[in-house]
C-alpha positions as CSV (number, residue, x, y, z in Angstrom):
1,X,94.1,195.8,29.3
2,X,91.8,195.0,26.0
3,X,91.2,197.0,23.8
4,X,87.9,199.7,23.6
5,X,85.9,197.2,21.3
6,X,86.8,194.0,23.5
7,X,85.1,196.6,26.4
8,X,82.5,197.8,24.2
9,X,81.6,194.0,23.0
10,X,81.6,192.9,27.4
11,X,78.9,196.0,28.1
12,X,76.6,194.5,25.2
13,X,76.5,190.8,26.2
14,X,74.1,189.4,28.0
15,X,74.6,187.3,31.3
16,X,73.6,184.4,29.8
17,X,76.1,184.7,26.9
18,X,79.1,186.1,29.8
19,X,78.2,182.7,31.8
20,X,79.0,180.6,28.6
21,X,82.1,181.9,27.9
22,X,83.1,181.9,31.3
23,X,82.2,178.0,31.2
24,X,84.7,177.5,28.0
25,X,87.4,179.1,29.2
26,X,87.4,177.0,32.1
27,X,86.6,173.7,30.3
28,X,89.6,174.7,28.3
29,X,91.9,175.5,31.8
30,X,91.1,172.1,32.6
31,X,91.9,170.2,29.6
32,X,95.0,172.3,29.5
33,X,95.7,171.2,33.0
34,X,95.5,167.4,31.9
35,X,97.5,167.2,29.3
36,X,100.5,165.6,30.6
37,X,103.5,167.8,31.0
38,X,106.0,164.8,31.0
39,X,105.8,161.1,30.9
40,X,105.6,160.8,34.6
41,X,102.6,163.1,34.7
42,X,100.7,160.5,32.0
43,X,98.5,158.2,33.2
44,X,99.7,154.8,33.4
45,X,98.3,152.6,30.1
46,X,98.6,148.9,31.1
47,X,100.0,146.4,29.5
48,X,98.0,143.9,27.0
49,X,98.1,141.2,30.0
50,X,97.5,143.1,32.4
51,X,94.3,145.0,30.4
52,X,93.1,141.2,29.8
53,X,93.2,140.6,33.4
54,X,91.6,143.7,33.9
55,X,88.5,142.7,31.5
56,X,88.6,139.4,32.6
57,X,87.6,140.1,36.2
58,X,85.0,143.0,34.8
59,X,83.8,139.9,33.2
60,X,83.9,137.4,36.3
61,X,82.2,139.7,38.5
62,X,79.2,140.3,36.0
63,X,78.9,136.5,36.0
64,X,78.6,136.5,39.8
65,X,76.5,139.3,39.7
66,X,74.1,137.1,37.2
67,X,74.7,134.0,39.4
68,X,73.9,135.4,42.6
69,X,70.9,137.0,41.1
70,X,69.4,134.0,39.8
71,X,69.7,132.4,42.6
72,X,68.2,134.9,44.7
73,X,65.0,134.5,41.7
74,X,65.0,131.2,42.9
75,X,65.2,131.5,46.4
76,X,62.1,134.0,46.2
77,X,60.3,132.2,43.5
78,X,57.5,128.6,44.1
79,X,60.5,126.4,45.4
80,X,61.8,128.8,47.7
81,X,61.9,126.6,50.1
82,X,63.3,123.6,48.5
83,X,66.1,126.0,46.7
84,X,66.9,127.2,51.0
85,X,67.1,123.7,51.8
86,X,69.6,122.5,49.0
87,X,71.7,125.4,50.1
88,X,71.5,124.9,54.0
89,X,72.7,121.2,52.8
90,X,75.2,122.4,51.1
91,X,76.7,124.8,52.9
92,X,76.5,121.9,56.2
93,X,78.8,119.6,53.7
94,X,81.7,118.5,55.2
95,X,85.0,116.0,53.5
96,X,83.3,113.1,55.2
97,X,80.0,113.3,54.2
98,X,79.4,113.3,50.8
99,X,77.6,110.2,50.5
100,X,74.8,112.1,52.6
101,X,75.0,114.6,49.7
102,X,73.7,112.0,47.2
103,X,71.1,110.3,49.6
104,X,69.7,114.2,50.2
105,X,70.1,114.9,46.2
106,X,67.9,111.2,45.3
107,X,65.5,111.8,47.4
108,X,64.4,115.4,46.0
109,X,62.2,114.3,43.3
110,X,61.4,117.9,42.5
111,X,65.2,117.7,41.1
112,X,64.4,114.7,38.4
113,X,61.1,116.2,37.8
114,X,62.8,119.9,36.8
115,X,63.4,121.6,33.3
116,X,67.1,120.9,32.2
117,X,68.1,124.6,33.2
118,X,66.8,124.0,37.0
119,X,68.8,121.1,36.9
120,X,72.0,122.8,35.4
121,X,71.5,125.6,37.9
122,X,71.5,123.0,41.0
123,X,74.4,121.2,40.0
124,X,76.4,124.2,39.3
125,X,75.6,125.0,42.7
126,X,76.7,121.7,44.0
127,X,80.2,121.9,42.0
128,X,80.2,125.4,43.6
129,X,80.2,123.8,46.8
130,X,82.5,120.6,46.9
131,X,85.1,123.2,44.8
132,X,85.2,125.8,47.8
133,X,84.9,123.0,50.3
134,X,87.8,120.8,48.8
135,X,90.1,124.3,48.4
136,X,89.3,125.0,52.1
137,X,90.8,121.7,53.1
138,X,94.2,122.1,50.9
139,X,93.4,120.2,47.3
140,X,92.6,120.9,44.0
141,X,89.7,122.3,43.5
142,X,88.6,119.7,40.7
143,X,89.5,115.5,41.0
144,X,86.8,114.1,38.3
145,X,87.7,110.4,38.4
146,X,89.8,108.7,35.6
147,X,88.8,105.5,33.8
148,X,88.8,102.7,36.1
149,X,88.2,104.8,38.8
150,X,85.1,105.1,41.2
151,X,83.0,108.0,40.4
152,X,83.4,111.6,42.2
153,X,80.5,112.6,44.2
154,X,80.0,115.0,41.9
155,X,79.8,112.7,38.8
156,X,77.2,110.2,40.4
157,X,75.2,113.2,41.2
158,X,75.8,114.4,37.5
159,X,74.9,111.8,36.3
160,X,71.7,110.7,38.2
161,X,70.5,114.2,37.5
162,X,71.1,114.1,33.5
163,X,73.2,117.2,33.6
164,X,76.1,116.9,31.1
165,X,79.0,119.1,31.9
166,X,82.2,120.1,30.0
């Protein structure tokens, strides 16, 4: 048992006091409790690639958050409807039809008439979609033509909207 001033000191506390001490001891169980015992007991620390990894795809999902958020500005801002109708055509595009990609993208003045970044944001959307249309059907995801080459689709429609990309 304690001794008769431990008892003495418990009858003269207030609850309020009792409660915090109770609340430290227990914080202090706890951290006991995690400290590891042995090396299997430690948490696992990754290794420096895999940590990179591990950052990298924190990193990739925040940029698809942004991504999908800006286009869902879009999508409810003054060209709504112009922003639906570039997707519905994209998301229609097929292998065979890409010419009909650059007929629908010249004809949508509203395009040559935007700010750079409206521009930027509609051809990333159109790399987006020849990327996960072309990896669907078995190639690489990029084939930018070489000199001497015809163009991509993507390239004519880079280049007819002004938007230089790396």
């Amino acid at each position: 048992m304690s001794n008769i001033f431990e008892r003495f000191a418990e009858t003269q506390m207030v609850a309020a006091t009792k409660a915090r001490h109770r609340t430290a001891e227990k914080r202090e169980r706890n951290r006991q409790a995690r400290i590891a015992q042995s090396e299997k007991d430690a948490p696992m620390k990754l290794s420096p690639l895999e940590q990179a990894m591990a950052d990298s795809s924190k990193q990739f999902r925040g940029y698809m958050r942004a991504k999908r958020a800006e286009l869902k500005q879009l999508l409810h801002g003054p060209d709504g409807e112009r922003w639906h109708e570039l997707v519905n055509v994209l998301r229609a595009l097929t292998l065979e039809n890409g010419d009909r990609l650059i007929d629908y993208v010249r004809q949508q003045r509203w395009l040559f008439d935007a700010d750079l970044r409206t521009r930027q944001v509609a051809i990333g959307l159109i790399d987006d979609a020849i990327e996960r249309l072309r990896v669907q059907n078995g190639y690489a995801p990029m084939d930018d033509a070489l000199p001497g080459e015809p163009p991509t689709v993507f390239q004519i429609i880079r280049d007819e909207l002004k938007v230089m990309t790396a």
